[in-house]
C-alpha positions in Angstrom: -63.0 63.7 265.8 -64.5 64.3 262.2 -65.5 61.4 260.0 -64.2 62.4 257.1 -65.6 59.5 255.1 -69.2 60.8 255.4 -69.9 62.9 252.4 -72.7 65.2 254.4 -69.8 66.4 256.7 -68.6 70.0 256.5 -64.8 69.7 255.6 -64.2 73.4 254.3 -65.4 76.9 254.0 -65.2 78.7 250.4 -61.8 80.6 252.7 -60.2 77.2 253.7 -60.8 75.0 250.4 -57.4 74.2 248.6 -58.2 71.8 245.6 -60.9 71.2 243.5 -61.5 68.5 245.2 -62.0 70.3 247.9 -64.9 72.2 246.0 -66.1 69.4 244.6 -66.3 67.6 248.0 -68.4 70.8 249.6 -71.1 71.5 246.3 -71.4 68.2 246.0 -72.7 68.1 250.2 -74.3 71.0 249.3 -76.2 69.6 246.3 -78.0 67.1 248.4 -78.6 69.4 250.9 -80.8 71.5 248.5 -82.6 68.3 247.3 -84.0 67.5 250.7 -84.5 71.1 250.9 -86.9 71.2 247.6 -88.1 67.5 248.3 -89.8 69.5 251.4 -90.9 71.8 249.4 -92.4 70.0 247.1 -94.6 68.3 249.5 -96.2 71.5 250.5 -97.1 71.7 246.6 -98.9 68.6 247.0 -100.2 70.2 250.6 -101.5 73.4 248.2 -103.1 70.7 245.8 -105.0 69.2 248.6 -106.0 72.5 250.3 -107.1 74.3 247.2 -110.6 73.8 245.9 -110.1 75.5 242.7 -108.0 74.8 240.3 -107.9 78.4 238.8 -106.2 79.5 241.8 -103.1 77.4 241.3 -101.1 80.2 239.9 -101.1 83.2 242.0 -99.1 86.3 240.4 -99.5 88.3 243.7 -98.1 85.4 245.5 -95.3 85.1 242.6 -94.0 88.5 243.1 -94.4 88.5 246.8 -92.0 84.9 247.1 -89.5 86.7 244.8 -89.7 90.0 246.9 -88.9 88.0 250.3 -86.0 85.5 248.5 -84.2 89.1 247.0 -84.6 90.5 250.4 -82.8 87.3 252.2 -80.7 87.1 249.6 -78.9 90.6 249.8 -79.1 90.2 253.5 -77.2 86.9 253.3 -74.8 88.1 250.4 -76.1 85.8 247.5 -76.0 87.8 244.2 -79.5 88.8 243.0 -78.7 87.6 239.5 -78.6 84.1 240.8 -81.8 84.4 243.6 -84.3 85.7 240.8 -83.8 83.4 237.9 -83.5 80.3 240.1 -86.8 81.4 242.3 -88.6 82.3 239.2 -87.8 78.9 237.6 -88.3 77.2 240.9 -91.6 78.6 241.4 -92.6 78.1 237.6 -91.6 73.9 237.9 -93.5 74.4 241.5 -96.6 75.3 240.0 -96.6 72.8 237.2 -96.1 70.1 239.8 -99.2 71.6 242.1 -101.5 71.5 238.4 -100.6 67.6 238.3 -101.5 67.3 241.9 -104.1 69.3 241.9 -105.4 67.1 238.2 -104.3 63.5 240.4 -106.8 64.7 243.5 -109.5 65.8 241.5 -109.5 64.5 238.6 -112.3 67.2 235.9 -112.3 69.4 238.8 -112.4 73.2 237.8 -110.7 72.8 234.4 -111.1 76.2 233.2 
């Protein structure tokens, strides 16, 4: 038996979802979902931070375009529209790096400033 009460339970698919509340219920499960999803990711910016020993090589356009390249790939395989993939990855990566420069600046502090 489901516990319907707990709002991380699965109570309908896009197919079998009747109200908006029904919607609401399931993006809003999803929503936190994501944010443990990015929280993880997040802590491999900090991992990056650590890792790196030059600030200069925080932002990596090879690296950009090849994260972009593999999320449009999964997303056409998995049916999620390219319009949303790109301009979400591209912002996520942008905020991403942002957050790896104020690591980076936290760990070592006048390191490689240029």
């Amino acid at each position: 038996m489901t516990d319907t009460a707990d709002p991380d339970i699965r109570r309908h698919t896009a197919e079998t979802a009747r109200t908006m509340g029904d919607v609401r219920h399931e993006i809003d499960r999803l929503d936190r979902a994501l944010v443990a999803l990015l929280e993880e990711r997040q802590s491999f910016m900090d991992a990056a931070a650590r890792i790196k020993g030059k600030r200069s090589v925080v932002h990596d356009r090879a690296r950009i375009e090849d994260v972009v390249a593999k999320v449009l790939a999964e997303a056409r395989r998995q049916g999620l529209s390219p319009a949303i993939a790109e301009p979400v990855w591209r912002t996520l990566i942008d905020r991403c790096i942002a957050y790896e420069f104020e690591a980076f600046d936290a760990l070592k502090p006048g390191r490689d400033k240029a």
